[in-house]
C-alpha distance (Angstrom), angle and dihedral (degrees) to the residues before:
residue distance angle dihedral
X1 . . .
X2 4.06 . .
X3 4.20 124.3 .
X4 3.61 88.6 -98.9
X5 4.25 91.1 63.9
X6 3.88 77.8 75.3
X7 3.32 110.0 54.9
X8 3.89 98.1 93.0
X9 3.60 113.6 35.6
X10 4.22 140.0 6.8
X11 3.87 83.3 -139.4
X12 3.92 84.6 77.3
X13 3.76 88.0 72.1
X14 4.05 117.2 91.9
X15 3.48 131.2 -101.0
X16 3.66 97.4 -143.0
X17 3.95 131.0 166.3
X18 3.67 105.3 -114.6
X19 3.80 111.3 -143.1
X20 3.30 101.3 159.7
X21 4.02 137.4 97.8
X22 3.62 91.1 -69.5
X23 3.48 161.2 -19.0
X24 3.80 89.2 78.1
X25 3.85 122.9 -158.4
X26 3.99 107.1 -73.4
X27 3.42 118.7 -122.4
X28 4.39 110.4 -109.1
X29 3.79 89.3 -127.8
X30 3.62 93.6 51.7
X31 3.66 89.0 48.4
X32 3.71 94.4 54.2
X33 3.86 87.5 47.4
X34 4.01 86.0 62.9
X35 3.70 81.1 60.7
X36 3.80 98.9 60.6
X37 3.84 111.7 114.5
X38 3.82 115.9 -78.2
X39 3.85 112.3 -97.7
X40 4.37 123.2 -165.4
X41 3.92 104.4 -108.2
X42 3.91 87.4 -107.2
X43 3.95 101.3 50.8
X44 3.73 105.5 127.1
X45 3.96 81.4 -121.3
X46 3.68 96.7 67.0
X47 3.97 98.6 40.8
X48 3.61 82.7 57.5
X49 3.85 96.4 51.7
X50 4.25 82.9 45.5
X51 3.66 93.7 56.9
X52 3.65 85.8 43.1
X53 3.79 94.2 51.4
X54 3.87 88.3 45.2
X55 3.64 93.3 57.8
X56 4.39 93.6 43.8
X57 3.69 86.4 57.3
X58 3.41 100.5 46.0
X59 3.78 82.5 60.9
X60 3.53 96.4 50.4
X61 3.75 94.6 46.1
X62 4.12 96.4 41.4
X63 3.03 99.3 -128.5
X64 3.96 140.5 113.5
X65 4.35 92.0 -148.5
X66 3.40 96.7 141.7
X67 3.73 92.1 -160.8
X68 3.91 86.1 71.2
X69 3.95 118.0 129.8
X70 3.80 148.1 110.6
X71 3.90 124.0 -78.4
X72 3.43 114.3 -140.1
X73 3.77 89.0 -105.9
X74 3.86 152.5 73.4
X75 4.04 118.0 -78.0
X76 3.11 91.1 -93.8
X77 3.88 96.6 63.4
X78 3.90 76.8 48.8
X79 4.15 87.9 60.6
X80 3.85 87.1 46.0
X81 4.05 99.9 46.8
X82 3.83 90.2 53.1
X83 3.63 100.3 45.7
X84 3.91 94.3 43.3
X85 3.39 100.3 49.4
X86 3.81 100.7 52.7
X87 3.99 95.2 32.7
X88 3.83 115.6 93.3
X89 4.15 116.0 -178.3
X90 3.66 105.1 -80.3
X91 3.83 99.4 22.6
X92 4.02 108.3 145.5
X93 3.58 103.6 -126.4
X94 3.70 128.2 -178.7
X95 3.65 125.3 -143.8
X96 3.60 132.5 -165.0
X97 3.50 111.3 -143.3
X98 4.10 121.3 -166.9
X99 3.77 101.6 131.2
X100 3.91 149.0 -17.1
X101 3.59 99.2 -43.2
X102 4.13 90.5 43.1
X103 3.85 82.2 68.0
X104 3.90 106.9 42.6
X105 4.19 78.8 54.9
X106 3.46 85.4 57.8
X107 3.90 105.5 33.8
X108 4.31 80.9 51.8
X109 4.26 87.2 55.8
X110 3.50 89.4 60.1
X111 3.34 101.3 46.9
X112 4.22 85.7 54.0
X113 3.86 77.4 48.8
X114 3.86 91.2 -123.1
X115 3.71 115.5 155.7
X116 3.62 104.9 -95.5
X117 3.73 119.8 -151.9
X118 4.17 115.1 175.1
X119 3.62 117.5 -144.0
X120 4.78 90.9 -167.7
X121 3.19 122.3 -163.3
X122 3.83 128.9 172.3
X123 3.70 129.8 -62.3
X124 4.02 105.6 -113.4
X125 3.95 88.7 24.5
X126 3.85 139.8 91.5
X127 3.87 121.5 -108.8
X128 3.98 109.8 -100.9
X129 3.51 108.0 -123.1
X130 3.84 91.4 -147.3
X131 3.62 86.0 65.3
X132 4.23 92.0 55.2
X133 3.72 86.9 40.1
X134 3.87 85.6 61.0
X135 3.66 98.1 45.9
X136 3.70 91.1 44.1
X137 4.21 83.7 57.9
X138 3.61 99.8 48.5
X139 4.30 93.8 45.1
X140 3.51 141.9 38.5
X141 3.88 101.3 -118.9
X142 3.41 117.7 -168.4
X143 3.78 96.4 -173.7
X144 4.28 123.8 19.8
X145 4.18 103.2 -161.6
X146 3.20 125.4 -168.6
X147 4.00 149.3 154.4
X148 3.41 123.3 -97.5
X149 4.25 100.6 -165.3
X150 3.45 102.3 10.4
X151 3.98 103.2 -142.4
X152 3.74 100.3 -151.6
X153 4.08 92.7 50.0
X154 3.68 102.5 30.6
X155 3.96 91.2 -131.9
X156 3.76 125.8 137.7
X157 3.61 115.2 -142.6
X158 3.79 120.6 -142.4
X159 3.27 108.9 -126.8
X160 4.45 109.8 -177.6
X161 3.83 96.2 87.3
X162 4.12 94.9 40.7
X163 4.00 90.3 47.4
X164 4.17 85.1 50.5
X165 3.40 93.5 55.9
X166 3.54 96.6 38.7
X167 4.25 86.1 59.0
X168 3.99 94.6 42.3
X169 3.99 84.1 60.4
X170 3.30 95.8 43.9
X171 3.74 96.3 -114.7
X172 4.19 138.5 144.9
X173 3.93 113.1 -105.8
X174 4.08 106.9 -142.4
X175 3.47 116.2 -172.0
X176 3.93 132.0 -171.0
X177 3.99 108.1 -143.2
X178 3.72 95.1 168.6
X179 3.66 86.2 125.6
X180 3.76 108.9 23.8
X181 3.78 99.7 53.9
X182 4.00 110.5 110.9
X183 3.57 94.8 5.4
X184 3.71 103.6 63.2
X185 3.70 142.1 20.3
X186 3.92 117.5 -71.8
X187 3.41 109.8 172.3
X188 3.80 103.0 172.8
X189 4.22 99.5 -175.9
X190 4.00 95.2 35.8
X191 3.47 91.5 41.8
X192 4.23 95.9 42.1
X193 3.37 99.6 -125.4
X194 3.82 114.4 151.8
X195 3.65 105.5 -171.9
X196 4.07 128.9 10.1
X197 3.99 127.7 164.1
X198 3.75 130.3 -148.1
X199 3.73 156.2 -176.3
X200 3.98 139.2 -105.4
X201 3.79 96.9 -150.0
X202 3.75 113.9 54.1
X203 3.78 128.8 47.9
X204 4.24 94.4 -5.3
X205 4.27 80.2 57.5
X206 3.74 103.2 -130.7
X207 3.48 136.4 128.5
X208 4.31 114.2 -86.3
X209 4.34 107.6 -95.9
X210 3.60 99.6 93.7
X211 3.63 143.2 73.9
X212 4.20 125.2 -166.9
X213 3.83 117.3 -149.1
X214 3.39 135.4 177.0
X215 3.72 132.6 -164.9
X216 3.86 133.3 -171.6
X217 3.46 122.9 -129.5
X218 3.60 90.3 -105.3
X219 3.45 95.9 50.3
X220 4.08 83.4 48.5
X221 3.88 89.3 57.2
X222 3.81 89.7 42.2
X223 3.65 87.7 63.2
X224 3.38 101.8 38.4
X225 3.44 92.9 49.6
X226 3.84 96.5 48.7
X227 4.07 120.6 122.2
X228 3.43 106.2 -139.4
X229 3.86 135.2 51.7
X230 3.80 122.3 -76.4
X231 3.65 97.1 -120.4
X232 3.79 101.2 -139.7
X233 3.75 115.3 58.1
X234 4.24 96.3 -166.8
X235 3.85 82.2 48.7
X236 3.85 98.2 45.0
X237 4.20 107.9 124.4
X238 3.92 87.8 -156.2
X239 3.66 97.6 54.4
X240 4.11 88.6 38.5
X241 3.82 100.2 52.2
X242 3.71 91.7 47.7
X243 3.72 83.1 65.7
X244 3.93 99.3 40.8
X245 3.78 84.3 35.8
X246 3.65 128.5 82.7
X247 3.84 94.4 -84.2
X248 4.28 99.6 68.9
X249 3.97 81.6 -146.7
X250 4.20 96.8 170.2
X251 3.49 110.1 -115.9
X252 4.02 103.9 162.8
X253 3.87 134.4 -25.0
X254 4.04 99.4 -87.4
X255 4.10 121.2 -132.7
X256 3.55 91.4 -102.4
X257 3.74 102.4 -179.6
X258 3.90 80.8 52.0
X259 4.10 94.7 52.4
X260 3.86 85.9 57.9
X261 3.83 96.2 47.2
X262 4.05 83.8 49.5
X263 3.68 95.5 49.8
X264 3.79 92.1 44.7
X265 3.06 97.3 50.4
X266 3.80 95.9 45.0
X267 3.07 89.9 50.4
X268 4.18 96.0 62.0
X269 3.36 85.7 44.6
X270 4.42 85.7 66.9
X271 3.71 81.7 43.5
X272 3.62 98.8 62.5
X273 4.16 92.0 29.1
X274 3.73 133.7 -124.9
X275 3.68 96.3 -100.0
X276 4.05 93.9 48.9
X277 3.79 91.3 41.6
X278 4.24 87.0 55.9
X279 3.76 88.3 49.2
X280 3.59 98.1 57.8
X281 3.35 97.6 48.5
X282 3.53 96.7 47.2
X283 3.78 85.6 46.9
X284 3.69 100.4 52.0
X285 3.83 92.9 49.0
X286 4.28 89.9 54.2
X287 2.84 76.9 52.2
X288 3.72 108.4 52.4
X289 3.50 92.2 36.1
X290 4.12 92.2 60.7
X291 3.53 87.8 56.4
X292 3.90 96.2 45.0
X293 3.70 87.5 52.2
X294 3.28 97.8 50.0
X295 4.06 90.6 60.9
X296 3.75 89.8 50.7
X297 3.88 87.4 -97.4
X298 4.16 103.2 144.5
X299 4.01 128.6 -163.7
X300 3.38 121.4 -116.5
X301 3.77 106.3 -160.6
X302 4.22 117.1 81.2
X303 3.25 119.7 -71.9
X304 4.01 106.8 -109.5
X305 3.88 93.5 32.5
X306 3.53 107.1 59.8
X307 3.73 112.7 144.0
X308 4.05 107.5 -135.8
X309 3.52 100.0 -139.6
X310 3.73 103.7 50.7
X311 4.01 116.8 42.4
X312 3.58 114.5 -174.0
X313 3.44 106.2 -161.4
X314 4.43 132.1 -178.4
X315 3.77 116.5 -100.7
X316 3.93 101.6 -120.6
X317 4.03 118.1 -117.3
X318 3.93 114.3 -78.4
X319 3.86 93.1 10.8
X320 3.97 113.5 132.3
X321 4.05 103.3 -127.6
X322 4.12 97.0 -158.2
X323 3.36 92.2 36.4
X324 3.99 103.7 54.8
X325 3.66 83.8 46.3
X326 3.79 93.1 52.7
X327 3.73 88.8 55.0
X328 3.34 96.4 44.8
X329 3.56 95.1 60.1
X330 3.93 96.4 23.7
X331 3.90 92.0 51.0
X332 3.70 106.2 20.6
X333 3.68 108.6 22.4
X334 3.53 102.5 -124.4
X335 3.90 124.7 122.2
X336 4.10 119.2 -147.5
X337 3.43 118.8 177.6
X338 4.16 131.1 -107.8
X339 3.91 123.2 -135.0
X340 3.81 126.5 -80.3
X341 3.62 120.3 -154.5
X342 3.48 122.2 -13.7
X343 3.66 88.4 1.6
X344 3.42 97.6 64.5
X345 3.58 118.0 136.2
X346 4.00 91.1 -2.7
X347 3.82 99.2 72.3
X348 3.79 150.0 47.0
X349 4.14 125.2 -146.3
X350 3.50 113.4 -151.2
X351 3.52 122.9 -167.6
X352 3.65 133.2 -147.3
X353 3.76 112.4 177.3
X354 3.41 144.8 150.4
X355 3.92 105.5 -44.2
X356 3.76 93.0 -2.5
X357 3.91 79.7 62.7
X358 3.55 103.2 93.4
X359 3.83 151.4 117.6
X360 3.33 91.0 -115.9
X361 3.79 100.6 51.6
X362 3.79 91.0 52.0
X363 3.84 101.0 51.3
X364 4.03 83.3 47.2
X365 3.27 95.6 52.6
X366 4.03 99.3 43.0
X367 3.74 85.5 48.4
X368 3.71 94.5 51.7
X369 4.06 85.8 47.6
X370 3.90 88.4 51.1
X371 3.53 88.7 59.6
X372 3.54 110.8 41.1
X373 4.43 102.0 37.9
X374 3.72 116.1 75.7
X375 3.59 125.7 -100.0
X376 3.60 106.8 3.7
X377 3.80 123.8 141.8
X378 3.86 109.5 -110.1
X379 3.95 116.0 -110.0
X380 4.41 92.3 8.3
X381 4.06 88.4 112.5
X382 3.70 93.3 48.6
X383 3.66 100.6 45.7
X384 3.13 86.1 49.5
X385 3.75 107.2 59.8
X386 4.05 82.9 32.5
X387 3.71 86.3 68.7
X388 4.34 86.8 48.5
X389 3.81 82.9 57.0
X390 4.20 99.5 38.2
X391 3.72 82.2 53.2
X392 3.47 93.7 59.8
């Protein structure tokens, strides 16, 4: 498909089944929301549907921050926002550092020119909270960071002991939920984490444009008390919450069309409820992962901290990485994801989230594996999640 396959209709574009780390498939009704007639980003209308939107993602993070909305930006402006507006040049910050995402937390402290100190663990396993504990003792940390499903490994961090020691030492818990949102418990307030950043297009099930944050009211009166400049005005959480706040100060013209597809789609995320919505994605990876193991297909991330919605998984021996992918989405239009990192080459990511995260989209996709990898015995995968699902 070339540029000029475009030039007469949208409808030329593929409907494919996204399986990979993200975008997920987008909800119909939160594509017809994107449709809704464009309002100015001070209409009555639309502050309603922000304080609406606030209030939905409070719920889905756990948390009463009122300083919790989306930037008018991908997750990864989210990562940026938080870290810039609390770090002040020579701020010790600890990172935790277990994969790709680890490391652009890191590579964004320096550019803050915050002290950086790396507390590494292993690609494909959690960060050992012994080893924060130990940093925490030997520096005065004003903020610990770290990822709560690590996208390029698949593993899901515990975070209960790290935020406890980050309190004892007086110190801000950051948290990346770019994966985990939707799919997994948050829990800012029970689980004491003061400030965490999202994304639009994975587990929540809307399109990519947006990015949820949330910040305590300490972190709030960390910022606001802060001597230096924030160095990013678009990103600046002062200048941002006077416009989601009470005072409608304008800031920047908001995505509209993207503000509806968030609220929609938050809001069929209440419909189905929190605890449902973590049961089928942890279902639909058991799942997946009894079929993949039944074709010789192993996990990568630790055993006991496997996120649900994003199995990383070793490419077997002999098996062309690009070019089962190709087919996959060439032949069977269904997109997995390649390795990042240290994994590149040797591993796949697949991704089941939010409307991607489905019965359906697993027995597709194990069939479509069946065919295409080299001596596998026909129907094993399938049977094998079927009997996940028939023990249900």
């Amino acid at each position: 498909m070339n540029t000029s396959d475009f030039k007469n209709s949208s409808q030329q574009i593929p409907n494919r089944l996204l399986l990979g780390p993200g975008p997920s498939n987008t909800p119909p009704r939160v594509l017809t929301a994107m449709n809704q007639p464009m309002l100015g980003y001070l209409d009555p209308v639309f502050l309603e549907l922000m304080d609406e939107t606030m209030e939905l993602l409070r719920g889905v993070f756990g948390t009463e921050n009122q300083l919790t909305f989306p930037v008018s930006a991908t997750g990864s402006a989210g990562m940026e926002a938080t870290l810039c507006n609390l770090i002040e040049p020579g701020d010790e910050i600890i990172v935790c550092v277990n994969g790709f995402f680890g490391a652009r937390i890191a590579d964004i402290v320096k550019r803050c020119r915050g002290k950086l100190h790396v507390v590494e663990g292993d690609w494909g396993n959690i960060i050992d909270p012994e080893d924060v504990e130990n940093k925490l003792n030997a520096v005065n940390a004003k903020i610990v960071c770290i990822v709560h499903a690590e996208t390029s490994t698949g593993v899901l961090q515990p975070l209960d002991d790290i935020s406890a020691m980050a309190k004892r030492n007086d110190a801000l818990l950051l948290v990346d939920c770019v994966t985990s949102l939707g799919g997994v418990p948050v829990n800012l307030d029970a689980s004491g984490i003061d400030v965490a950043y999202s994304c639009t297009q994975k587990c929540l099930g809307g399109p990519p444009g947006l990015s949820p944050v949330s910040f305590s009211d300490r972190a709030v009166e960390i910022i606001h008390k802060r001597k230096t400049e924030i160095q990013s005005f678009y990103l600046d959480m002062r200048l941002l919450s006077n416009y989601w706040g009470k005072e409608r100060v304008y800031h920047h013209t908001a995505p509209i069309s993207m503000n509806y597809a968030i609220n929609e789609a938050l809001k069929l995320v209440e419909e189905e409820g929190l605890t449902q919505r973590y049961h089928r994605h942890q279902l639909h990876s058991q799942a997946l992962a009894a079929g993949l193991e039944s074709i010789g297909i192993e996990r990568i991330a630790q055993e006991g901290h496997r996120a649900p919605m994003l199995t990383s998984v070793s490419i077997p021996d002999g098996v062309d990485d690009a070019g089962i992918r190709r087919r996959l989405l060439e032949e069977y239009n269904i997109e997995i994801g390649g390795g990042l990192g240290v994994f590149k080459g040797k591993a796949w990511r697949i991704g089941l989230m939010g409307e991607s995260c489905r019965k359906e989209s697993v027995i597709r996709l194990l069939s479509a594996l069946e065919d295409l990898l080299p001596d596998v015995t026909q129907l094993a995968a399938v049977e094998a999640a079927e009997k996940v699902y028939a023990a249900e």
